[in-house]
C-alpha positions as CSV (number, residue, x, y, z in Angstrom):
1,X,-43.4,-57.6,-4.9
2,X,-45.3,-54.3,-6.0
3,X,-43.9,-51.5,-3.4
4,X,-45.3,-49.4,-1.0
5,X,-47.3,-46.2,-2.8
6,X,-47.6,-43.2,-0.6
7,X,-51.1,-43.1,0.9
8,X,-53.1,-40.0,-0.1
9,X,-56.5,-38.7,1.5
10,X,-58.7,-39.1,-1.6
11,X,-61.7,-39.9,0.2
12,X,-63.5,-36.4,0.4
13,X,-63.8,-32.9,-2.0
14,X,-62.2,-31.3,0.8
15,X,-59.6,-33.3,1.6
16,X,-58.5,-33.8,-2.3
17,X,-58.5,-29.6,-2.0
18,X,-56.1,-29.6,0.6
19,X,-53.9,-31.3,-2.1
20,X,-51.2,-29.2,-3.7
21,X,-51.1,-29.5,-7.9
22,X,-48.6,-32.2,-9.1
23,X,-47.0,-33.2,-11.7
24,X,-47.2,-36.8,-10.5
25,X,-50.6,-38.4,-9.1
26,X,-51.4,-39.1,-5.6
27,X,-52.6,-42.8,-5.0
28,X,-54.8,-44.5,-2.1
29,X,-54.3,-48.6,-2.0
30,X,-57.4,-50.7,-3.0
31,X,-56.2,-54.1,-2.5
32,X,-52.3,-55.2,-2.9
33,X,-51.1,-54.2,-6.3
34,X,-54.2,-51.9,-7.1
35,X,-54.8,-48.6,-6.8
36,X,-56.3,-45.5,-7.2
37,X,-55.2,-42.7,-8.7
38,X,-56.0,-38.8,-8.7
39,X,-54.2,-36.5,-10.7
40,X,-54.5,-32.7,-9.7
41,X,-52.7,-30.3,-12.0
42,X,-53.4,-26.7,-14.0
43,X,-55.9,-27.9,-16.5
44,X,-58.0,-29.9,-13.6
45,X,-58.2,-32.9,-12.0
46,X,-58.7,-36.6,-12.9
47,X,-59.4,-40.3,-11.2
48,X,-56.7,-42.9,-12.6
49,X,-56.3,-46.7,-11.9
50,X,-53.2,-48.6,-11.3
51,X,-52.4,-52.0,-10.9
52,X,-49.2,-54.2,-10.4
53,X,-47.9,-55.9,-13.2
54,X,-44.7,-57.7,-12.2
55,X,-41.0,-57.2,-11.6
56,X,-41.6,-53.9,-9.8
57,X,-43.5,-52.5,-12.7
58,X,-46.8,-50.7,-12.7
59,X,-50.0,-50.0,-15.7
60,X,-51.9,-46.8,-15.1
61,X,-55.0,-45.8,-17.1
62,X,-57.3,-42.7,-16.6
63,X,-61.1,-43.5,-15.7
64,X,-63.4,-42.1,-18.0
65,X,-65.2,-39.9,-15.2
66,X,-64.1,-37.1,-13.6
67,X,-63.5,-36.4,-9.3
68,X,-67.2,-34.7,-7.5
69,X,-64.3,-32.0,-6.7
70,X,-66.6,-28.8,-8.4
71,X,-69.9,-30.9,-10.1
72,X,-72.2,-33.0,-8.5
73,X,-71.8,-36.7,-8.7
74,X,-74.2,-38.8,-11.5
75,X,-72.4,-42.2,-10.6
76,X,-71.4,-42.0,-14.8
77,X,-69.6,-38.7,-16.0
78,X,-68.9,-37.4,-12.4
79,X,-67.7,-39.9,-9.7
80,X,-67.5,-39.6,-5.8
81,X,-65.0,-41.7,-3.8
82,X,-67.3,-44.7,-3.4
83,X,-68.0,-44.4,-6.9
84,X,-64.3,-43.9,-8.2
85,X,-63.2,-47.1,-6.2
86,X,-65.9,-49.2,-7.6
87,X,-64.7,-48.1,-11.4
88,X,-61.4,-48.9,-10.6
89,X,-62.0,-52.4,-9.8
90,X,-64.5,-53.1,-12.5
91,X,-61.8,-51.6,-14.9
92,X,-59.5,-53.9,-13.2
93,X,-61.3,-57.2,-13.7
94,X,-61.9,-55.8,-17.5
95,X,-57.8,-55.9,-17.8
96,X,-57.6,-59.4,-16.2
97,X,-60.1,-60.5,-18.8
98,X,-58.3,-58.6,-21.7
99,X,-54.6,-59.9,-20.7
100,X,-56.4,-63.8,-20.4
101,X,-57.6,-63.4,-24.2
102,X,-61.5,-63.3,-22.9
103,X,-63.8,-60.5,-24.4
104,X,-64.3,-58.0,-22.0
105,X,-68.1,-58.2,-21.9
106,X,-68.0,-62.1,-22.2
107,X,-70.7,-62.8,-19.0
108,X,-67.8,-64.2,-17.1
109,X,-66.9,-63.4,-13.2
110,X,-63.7,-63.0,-12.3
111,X,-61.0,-65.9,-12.3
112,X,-60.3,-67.2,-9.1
113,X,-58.3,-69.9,-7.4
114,X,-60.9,-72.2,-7.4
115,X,-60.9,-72.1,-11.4
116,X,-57.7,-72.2,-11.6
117,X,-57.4,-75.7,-9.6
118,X,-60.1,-76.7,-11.9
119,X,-57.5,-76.0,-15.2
120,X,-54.7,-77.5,-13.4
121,X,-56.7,-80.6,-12.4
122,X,-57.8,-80.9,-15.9
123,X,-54.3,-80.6,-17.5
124,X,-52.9,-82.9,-15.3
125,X,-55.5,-85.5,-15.8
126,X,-54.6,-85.3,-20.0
127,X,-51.1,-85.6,-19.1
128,X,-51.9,-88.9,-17.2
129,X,-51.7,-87.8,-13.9
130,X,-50.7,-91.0,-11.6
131,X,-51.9,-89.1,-8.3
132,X,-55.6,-88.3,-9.6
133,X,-58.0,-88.9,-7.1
134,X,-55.3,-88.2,-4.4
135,X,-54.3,-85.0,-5.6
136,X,-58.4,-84.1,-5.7
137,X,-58.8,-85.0,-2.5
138,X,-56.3,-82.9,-1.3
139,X,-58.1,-79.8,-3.1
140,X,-61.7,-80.6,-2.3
141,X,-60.8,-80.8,1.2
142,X,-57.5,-78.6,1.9
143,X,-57.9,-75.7,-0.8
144,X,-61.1,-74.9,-2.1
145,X,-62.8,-74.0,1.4
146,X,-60.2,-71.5,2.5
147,X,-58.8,-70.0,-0.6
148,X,-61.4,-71.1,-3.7
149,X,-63.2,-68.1,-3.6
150,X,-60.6,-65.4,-3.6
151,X,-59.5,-63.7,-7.0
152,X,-56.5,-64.7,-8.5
153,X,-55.6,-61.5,-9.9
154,X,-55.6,-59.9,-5.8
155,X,-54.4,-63.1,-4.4
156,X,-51.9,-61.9,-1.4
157,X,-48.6,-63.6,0.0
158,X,-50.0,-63.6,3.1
159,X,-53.4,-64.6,2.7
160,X,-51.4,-68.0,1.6
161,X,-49.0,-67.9,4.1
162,X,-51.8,-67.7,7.0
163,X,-53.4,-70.7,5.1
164,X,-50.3,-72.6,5.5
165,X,-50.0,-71.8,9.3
166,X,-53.4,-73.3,9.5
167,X,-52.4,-76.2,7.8
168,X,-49.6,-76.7,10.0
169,X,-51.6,-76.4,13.2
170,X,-54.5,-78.2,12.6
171,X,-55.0,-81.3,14.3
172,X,-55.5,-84.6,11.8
173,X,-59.2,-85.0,10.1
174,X,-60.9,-87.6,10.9
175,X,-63.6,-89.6,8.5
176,X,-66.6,-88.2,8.6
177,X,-70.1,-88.7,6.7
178,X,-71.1,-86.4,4.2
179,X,-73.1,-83.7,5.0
180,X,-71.7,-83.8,8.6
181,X,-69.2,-81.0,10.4
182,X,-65.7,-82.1,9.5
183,X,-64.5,-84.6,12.7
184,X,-60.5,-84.2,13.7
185,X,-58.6,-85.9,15.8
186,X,-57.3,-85.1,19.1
187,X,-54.4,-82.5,18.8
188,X,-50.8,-83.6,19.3
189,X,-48.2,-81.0,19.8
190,X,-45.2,-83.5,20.4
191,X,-42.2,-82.6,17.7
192,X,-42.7,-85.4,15.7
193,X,-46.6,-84.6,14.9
194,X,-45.6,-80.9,14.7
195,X,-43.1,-82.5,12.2
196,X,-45.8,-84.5,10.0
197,X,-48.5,-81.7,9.9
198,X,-45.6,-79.5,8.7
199,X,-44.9,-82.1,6.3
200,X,-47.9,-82.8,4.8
201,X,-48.8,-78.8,4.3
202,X,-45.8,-78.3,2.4
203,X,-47.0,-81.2,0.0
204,X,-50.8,-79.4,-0.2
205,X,-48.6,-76.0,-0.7
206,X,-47.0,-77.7,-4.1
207,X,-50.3,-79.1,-5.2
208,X,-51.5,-75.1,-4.9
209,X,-48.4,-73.5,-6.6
210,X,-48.5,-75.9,-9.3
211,X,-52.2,-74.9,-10.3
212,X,-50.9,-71.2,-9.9
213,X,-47.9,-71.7,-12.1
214,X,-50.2,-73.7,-14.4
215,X,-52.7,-70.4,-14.7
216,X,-49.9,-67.7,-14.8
217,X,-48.7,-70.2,-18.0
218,X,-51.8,-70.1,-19.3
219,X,-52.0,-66.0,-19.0
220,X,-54.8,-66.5,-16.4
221,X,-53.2,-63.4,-14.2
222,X,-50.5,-61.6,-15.0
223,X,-48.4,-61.9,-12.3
224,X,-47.1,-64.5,-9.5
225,X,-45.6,-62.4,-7.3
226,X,-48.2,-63.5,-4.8
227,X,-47.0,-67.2,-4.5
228,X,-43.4,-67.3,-5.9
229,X,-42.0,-66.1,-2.5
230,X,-44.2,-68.2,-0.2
231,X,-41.8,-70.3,1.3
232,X,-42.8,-74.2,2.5
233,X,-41.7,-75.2,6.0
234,X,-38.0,-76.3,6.3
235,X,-36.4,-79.5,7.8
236,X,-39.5,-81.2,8.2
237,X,-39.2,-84.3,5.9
238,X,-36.8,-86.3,7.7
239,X,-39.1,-88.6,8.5
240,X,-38.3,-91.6,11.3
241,X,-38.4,-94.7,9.7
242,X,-40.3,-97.5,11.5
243,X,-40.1,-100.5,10.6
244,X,-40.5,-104.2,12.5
245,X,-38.1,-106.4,13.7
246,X,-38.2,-110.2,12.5
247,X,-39.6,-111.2,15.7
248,X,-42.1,-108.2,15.7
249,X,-43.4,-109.4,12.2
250,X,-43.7,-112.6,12.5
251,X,-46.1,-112.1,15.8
252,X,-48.1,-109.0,13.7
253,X,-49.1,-111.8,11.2
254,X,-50.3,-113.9,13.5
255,X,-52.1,-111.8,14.6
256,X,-53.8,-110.9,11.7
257,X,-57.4,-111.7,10.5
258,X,-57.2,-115.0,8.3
259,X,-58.3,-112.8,5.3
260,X,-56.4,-110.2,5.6
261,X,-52.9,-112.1,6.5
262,X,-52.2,-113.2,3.4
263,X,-52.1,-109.1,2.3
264,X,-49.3,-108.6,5.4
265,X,-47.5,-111.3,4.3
266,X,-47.4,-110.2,0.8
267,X,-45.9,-107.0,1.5
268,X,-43.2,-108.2,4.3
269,X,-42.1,-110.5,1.5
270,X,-42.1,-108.4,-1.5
271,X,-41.8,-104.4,-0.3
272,X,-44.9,-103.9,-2.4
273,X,-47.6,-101.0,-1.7
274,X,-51.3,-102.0,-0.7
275,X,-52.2,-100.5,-4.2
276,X,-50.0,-103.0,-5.6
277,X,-50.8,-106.0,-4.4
278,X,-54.0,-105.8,-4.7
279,X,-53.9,-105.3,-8.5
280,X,-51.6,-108.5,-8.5
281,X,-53.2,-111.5,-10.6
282,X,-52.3,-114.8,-11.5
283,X,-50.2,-114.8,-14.2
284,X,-48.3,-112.0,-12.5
285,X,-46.3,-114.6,-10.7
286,X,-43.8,-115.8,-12.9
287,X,-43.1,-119.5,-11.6
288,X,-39.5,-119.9,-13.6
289,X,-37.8,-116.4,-13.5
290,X,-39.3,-116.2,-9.2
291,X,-40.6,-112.8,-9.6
292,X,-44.2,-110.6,-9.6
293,X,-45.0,-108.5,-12.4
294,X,-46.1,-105.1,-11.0
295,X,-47.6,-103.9,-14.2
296,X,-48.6,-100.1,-12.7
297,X,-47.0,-98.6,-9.6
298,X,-46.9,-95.1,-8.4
299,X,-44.0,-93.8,-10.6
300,X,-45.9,-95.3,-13.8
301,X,-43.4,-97.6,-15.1
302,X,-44.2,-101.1,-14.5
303,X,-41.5,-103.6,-12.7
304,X,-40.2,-106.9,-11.9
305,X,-40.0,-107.7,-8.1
306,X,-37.7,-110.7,-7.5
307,X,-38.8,-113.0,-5.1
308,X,-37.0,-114.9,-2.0
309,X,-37.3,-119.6,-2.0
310,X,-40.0,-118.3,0.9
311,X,-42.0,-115.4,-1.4
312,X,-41.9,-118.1,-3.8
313,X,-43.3,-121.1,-1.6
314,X,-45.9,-118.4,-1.1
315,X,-47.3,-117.1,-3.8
316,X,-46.9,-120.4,-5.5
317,X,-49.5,-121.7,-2.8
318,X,-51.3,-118.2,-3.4
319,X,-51.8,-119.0,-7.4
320,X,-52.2,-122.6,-7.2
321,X,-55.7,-123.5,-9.1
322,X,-56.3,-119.8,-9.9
323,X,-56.9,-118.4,-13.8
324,X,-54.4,-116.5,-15.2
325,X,-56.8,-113.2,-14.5
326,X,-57.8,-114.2,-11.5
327,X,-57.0,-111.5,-8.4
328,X,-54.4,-112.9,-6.2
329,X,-55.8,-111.4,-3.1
330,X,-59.3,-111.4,-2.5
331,X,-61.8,-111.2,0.9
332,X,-63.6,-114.6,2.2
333,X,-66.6,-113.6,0.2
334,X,-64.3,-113.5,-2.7
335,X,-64.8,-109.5,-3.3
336,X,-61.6,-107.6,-3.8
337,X,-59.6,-105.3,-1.4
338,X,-60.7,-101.8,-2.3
339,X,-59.0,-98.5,-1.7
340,X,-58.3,-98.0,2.2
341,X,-59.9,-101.4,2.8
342,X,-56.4,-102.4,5.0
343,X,-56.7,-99.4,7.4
344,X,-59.4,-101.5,9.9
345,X,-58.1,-104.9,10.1
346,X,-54.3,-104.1,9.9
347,X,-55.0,-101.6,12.9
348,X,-56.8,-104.4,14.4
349,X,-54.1,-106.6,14.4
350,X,-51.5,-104.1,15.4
351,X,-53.4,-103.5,18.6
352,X,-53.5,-107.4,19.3
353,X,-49.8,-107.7,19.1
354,X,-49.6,-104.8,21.2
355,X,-47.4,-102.8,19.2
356,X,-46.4,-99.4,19.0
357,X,-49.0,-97.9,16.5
358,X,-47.8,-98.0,12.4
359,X,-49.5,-97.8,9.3
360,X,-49.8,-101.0,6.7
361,X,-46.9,-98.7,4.7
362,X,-44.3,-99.4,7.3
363,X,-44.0,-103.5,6.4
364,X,-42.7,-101.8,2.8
365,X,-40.2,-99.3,5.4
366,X,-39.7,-103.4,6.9
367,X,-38.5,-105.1,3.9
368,X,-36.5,-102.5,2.7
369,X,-34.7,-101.9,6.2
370,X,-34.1,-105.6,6.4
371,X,-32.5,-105.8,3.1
372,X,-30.0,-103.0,3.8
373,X,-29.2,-104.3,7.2
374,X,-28.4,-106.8,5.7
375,X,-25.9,-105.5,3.2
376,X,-28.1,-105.5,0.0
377,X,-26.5,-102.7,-2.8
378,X,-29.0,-99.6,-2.5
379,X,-29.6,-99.8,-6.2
380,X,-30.5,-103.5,-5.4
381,X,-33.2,-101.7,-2.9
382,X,-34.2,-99.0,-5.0
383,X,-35.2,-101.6,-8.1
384,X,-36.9,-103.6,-5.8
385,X,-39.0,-100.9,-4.5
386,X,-39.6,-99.1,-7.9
387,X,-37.5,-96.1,-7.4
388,X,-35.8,-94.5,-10.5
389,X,-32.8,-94.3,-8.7
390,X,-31.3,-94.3,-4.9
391,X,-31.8,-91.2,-3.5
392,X,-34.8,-92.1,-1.8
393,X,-33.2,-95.6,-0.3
394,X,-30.7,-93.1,1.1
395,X,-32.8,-90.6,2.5
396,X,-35.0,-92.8,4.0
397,X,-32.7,-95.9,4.6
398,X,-29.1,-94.8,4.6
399,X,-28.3,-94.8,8.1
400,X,-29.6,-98.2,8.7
401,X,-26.2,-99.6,7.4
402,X,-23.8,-98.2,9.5
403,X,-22.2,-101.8,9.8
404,X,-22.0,-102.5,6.5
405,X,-20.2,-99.2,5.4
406,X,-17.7,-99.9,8.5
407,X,-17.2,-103.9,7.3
408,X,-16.8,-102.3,3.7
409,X,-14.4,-99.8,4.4
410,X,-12.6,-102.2,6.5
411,X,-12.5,-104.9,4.1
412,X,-11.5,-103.0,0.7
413,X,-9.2,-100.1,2.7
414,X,-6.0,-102.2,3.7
415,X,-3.2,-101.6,6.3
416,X,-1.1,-98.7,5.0
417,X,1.7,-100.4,7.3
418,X,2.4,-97.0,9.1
419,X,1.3,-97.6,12.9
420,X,3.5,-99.7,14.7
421,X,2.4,-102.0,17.4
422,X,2.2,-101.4,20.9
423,X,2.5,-103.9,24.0
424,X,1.1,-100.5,26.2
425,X,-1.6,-102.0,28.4
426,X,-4.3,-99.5,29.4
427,X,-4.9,-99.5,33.7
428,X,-8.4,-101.4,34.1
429,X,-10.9,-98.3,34.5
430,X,-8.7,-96.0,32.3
431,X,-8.9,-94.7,28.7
């Protein structure tokens, strides 16, 4: 973080007089890392610019003007305080350009965080981003209309910090047509929404440090002082797990639309996203080996889902008839399930079966709390779900087993033979 400079009264001839001759300059603060400079010393006096450059280091350069302190100010040769503070910044911004590679009189304004979402998004799109339209999402409507506009290069820690407060206390947004004020929901200050909105701004904050990073790689600004430090919010991704007992799923299917039921069945049977199953086609089923091909799934590598005697009864009856490109899972009027398309008639039938409200995501958090209830491996779980390994089965999962870990333990860790029985009867009512 660039330190504290002493503050000096620059701002008038007669204040600057009042100054006594030193060997070092006297500085006023322009914006955080930037300031200006005025050096008074035997052989006359002088504006200077100086600007933060990282790990507690500092640039200074003299303007090529001189203080109003004896001559009139011309705004060119001689400058007054307004004057002075203006040159300091346009010599500034000249620097930024200069350290970036641009020419200094390219007609270019300065690089802000807008611009440098823009690079990031454009990098991660030729690196074949899997989270594209998500990840724009989140900066269309997150970043760009609080911080866009602010210069990279004067970026402060806290002007982020106070955007991730505001994250974290802003109630849910709700859909909302174009052109029209941005619709939210009603705000919830329970500990568990306190918990998600927490949550979901520390996600948007690693979307925002990752274009940072991205244009302090590229040489964009010269330091990332500003962001490095910004801490996200702790202990906030425990998330509790819902998820559906057999009884409760059975009676949310029924309850579904006959269109859509096939979708909820789908992913009670296989653990599969919406995204997923959507995608699915014909040939995907593999009628021998009784498993679905999930060609592309959020972590990018495709996967083999192996299927129960009832998954296979159904997507037998699911593929019977259909072309080997034909879409698995299509509406009535034979148009396919687009993005979000679940959201209405799943909330629909949740509602009908009056249950507590969940999210079409949770009959994934179902089939994979059923399976470790059940004693499955976690890696078992994890492959299943796509996950390159278990840590996320744990996280979310682990404590679902508790049985199992005690039957294990009891099973595998035999008597030592070194407690000897007793015939001591405890008093009914005692310990």
């Amino acid at each position: 973080m660039p330190r504290q400079a002493k503050e000096a009264n620059l701002s008038t001839r007669e204040a600057r007089g009042r100054l006594a001759i030193a060997h070092k300059p006297y500085f006023r603060s322009l914006d955080e890392g930037l300031h200006i400079g005025y050096r008074k010393s035997n052989s006359g006096t002088a504006w200077l610019v100086r600007w933060y450059v990282g790990k507690g280091n500092y640039k200074t350069a003299n303007l090529d003007a001189r203080p109003d302190d004896v001559l009139t100010a011309d705004g060119a040769t001689v400058l007054k305080w307004s004057q002075a503070q203006a040159a300091a910044r346009k010599f500034f911004e000249a620097k930024q350009r200069e350290d970036v590679g641009l020419d200094a009189e390219q007609p270019t304004g300065p690089y802000t965080v807008k611009n440098a979402l823009t690079d990031y998004m454009a990098a991660y799109r030729r690196k074949g981003g899997k989270a594209v339209e998500r990840t724009q999402w989140a900066i269309d409507a997150l970043l760009l209309p609080s911080l866009g506009d602010v210069v990279l290069g004067v970026l402060k820690r806290r002007k982020i910090e106070q955007w991730l407060d505001g994250m974290a206390t802003t109630a849910p947004r709700l859909r909302t047509k174009p052109g029209k004020a941005q619709k939210f929901r009603q705000a919830d200050y329970s500990p568990e929404a306190i918990r998600r909105r927490r949550s979901s701004a520390n996600r948007i904050l690693t979307i925002l440090k990752a274009a940072l990073n991205h244009a302090h790689h590229e040489r964009k600004v010269s330091s990332n002082d500003a962001w490095v430090t910004v801490k996200a919010f702790r202990e906030v991704d425990g998330a509790r797990i819902r998820y559906l007992s057999d009884k409760e799923s059975v009676l949310l299917v029924n309850c579904c639309k006959a269109e859509f039921k096939p979708l909820a069945q789908a992913a009670l049977l296989t653990g599969c996203r919406y995204g997923e199953l959507v995608a699915l086609v014909a040939s995907d089923y593999n009628t021998d080996a009784g498993t679905i091909h999930i060609r592309v799934s959020k972590s990018g590598k495709p996967r083999h889902v192996v299927l129960t005697d009832e998954g296979k009864m159904f997507f037998k009856n699911m593929t019977t008839g259909k072309a080997g490109k034909a879409v698995i899972f299509v509406k009535d009027d034979g148009t396919r399930w687009g993005q979000s398309h679940q959201q209405r008639p799943f909330k629909a039938a949740v509602a009908k079966a009056k249950l507590a409200a969940l999210t079409f995501h949770e009959l994934r958090h179902t089939y994979a709390s059923r399976l470790v209830r059940a004693g499955a491996h976690l890696s078992v779980i994890a492959a299943q779900l796509g996950h390159t390994d278990t840590r996320m089965v744990e996280k979310h999962y682990g404590h679902l087993a508790p049985s199992y870990v005690a039957d294990t333990v009891r099973a595998t860790f035999t008597s030592l033979g070194i407690v000897e029985e007793s015939n001591v009867v405890p008093l009914a009512g005692r310990p």
